[in-house]
C-alpha positions as CSV (number, residue, x, y, z in Angstrom):
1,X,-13.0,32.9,-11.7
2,X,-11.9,30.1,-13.8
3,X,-9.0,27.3,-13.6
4,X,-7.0,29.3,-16.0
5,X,-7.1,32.8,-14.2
6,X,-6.4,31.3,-10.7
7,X,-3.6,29.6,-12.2
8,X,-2.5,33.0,-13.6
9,X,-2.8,35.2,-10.9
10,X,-1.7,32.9,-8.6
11,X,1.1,31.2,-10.3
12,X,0.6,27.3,-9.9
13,X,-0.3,24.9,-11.8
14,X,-3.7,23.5,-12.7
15,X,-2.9,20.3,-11.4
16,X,-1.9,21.4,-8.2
17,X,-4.9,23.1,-7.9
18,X,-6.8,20.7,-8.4
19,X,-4.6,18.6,-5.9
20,X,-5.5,21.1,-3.1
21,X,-8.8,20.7,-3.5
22,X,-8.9,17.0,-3.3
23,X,-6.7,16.9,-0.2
24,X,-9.8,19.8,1.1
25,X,-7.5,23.2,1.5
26,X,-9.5,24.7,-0.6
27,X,-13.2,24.5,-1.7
28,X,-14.4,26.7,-4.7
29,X,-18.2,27.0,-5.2
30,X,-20.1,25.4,-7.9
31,X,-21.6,26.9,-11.0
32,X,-25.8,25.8,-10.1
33,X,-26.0,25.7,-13.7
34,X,-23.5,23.6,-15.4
35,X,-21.2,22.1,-12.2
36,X,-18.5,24.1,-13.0
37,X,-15.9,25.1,-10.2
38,X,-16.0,28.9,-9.5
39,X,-13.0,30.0,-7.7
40,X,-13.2,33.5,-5.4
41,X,-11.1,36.3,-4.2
42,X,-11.1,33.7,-0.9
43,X,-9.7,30.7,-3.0
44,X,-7.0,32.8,-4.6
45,X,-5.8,34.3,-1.4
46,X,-6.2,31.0,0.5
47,X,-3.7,29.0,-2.4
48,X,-1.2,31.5,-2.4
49,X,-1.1,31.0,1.4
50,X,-0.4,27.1,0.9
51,X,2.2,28.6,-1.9
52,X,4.1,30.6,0.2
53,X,4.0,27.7,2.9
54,X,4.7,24.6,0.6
55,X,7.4,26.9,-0.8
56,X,9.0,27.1,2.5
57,X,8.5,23.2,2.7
58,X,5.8,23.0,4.7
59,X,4.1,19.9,4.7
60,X,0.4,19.3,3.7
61,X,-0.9,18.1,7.1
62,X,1.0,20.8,8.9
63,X,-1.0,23.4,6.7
64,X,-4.1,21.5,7.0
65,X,-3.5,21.9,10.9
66,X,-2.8,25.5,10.5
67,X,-6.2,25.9,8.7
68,X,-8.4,23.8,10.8
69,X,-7.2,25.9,13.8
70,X,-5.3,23.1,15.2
71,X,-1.7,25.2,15.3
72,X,-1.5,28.7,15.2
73,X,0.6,30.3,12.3
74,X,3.6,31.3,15.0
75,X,4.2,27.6,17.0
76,X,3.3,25.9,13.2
77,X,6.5,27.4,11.8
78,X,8.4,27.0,14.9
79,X,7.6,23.2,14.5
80,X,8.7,23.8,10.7
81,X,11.9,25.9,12.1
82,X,12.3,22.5,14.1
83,X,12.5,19.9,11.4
84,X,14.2,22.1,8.9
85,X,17.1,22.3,11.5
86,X,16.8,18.6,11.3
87,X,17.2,18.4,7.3
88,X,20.3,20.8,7.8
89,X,22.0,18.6,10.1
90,X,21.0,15.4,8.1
91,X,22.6,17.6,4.6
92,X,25.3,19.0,6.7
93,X,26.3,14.9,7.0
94,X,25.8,14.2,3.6
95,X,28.0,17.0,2.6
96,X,30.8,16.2,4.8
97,X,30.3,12.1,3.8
98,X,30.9,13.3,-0.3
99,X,34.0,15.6,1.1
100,X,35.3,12.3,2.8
101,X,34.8,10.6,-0.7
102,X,36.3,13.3,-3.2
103,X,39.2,13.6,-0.3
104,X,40.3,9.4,-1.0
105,X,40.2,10.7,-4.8
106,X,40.5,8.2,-7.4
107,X,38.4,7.2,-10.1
108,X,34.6,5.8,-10.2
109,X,35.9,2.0,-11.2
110,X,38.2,2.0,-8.2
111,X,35.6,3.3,-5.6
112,X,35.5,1.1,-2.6
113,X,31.6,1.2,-2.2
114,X,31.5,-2.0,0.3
115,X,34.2,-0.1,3.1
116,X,31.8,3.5,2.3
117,X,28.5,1.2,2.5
118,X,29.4,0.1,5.0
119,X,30.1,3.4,6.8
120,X,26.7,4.4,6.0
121,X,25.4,2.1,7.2
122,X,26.5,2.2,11.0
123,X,25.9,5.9,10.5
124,X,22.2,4.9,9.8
125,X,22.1,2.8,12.8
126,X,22.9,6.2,14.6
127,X,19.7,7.9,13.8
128,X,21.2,9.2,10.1
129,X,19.0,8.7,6.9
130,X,20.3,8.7,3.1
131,X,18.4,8.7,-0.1
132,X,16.0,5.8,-0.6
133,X,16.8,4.8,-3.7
134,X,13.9,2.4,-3.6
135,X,11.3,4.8,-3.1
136,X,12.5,7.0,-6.1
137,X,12.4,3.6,-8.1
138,X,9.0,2.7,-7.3
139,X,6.7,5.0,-9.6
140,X,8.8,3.9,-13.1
141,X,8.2,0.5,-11.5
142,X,4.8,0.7,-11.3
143,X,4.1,2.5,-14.9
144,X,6.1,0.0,-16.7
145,X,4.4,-3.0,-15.1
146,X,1.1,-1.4,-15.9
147,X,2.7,-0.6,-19.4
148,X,3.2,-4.5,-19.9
149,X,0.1,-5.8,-18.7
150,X,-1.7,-3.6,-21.0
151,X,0.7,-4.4,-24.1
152,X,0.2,-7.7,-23.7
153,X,-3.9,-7.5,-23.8
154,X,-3.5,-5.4,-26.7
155,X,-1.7,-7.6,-28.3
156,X,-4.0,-10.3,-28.0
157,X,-6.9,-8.4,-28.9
158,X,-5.4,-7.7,-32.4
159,X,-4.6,-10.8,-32.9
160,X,-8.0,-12.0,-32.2
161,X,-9.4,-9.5,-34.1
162,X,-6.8,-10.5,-37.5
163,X,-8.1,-13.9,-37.2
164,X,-11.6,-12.5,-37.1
165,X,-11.3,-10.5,-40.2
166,X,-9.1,-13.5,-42.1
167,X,-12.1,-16.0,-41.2
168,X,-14.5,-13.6,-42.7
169,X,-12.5,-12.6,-46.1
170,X,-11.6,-16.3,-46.9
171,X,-15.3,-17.7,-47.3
172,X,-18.6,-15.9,-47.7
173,X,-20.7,-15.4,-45.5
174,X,-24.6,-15.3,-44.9
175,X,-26.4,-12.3,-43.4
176,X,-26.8,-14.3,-39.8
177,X,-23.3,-15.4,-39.6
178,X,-21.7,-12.4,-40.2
179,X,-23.2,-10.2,-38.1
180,X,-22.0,-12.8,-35.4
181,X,-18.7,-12.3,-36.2
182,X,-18.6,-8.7,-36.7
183,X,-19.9,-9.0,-33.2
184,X,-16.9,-11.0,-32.7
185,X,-14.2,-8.7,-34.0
186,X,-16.2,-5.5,-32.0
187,X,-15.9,-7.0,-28.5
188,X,-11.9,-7.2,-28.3
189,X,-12.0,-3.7,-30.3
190,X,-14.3,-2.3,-27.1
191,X,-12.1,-4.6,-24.6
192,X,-9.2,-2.6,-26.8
193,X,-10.3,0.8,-25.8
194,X,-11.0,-0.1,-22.2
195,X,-7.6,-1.1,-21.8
196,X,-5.7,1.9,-22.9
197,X,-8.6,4.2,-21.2
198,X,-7.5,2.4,-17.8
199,X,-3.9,2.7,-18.7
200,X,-4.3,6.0,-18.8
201,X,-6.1,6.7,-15.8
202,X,-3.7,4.8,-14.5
203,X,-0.9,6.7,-15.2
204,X,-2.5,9.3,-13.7
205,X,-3.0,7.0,-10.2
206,X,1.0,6.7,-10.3
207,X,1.6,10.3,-11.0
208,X,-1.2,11.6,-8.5
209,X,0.4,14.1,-6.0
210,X,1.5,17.3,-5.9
211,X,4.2,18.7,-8.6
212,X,7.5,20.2,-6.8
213,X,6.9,23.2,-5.1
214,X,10.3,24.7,-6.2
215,X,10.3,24.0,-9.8
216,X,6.8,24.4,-10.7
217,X,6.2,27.6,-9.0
């Protein structure tokens, strides 16, 4: 089978599949021919075993522990059952700490976030954990630092490459000299095209991982 008809009768994504593979659930054979990935009956069963589980928010090592024979299926999910209990308790908190806000009422510009900071913050201490807003922030941080490095290269390879081509209209030229500086204007033009191929890829660093099991399944 190929990419497209596991992801069909499956029902996940290509990248994901691809993402399972490279964190070694699963192992498809390889076409002997042309390299190709050929994906069994085994493959498709095995990914919609890490479907159901990840749906169930099972993490990766956990699954990886199931399949190596590490856990067995019934004490894996009772470890799951375990830190689920944990996540309940932990929204349970959250819950009541928004009820405690909407209760004082008011309006957003007369919220008194340093006395509810504050709260949370001793309720940290104790062993509770909030949203880390830091962590959500990091992967626009990253993409628009790369985004500005990058811009900035490109913009100095056009403007390399403009005084390049205005050298070359305002005098003529012989043979010898310009072929040098068609040389010139190709290298930033090749340096140009490196720099949005690594751009790319790495966009794709920053947005390596699994997509969410909820919505993409």
């Amino acid at each position: 089978m190929k990419i497209n008809e596991v992801e069909q009768a499956v029902g996940i994504t290509k990248k994901n599949i691809r993402f399972y593979e490279q964190e070694g659930l699963i192992h498809p054979a390889r076409n002997l021919e042309n390299g190709y990935r050929v994906y069994g009956e085994q493959d498709v069963e095995e990914l919609k075993r890490i479907k159901l589980l990840r749906k169930l928010n099972m993490p990766l090592e956990e699954i990886r522990n199931l399949q190596n024979g590490g856990l067995t299926l019934s004490d894996g999910l009772r470890r799951h059952l375990v830190v689920l209990e944990r996540e309940r308790e932990r929204l349970d908190q959250i819950c009541r700490f928004c009820d405690h806000l909407a209760e004082d009422g008011g309006q957003m510009n007369t919220l008194a976030a340093s006395r509810y900071l504050a709260e949370m913050e001793q309720m940290e201490q104790e062993g509770m954990r909030f949203m880390n807003v830091k962590q959500m922030d990091q992967r626009k941080r990253k993409w628009r630092g790369a985004l500005l490095g990058a811009g900035m290269a490109l913009v100095f390879c056009v403007w390399f490459m403009a005084l390049m081509v205005v050298a070359i209209m305002e005098e003529p030229l012989k043979m010898p000299e310009l072929l040098l500086l068609l040389v010139f204007v190709a290298a930033p033009v090749v340096v140009a095209i490196c720099i949005v191929y690594a751009l790319l890829e790495r966009r794709k660093e920053i947005q390596k991982g699994e997509e969410d099991a909820a919505s993409k399944y």
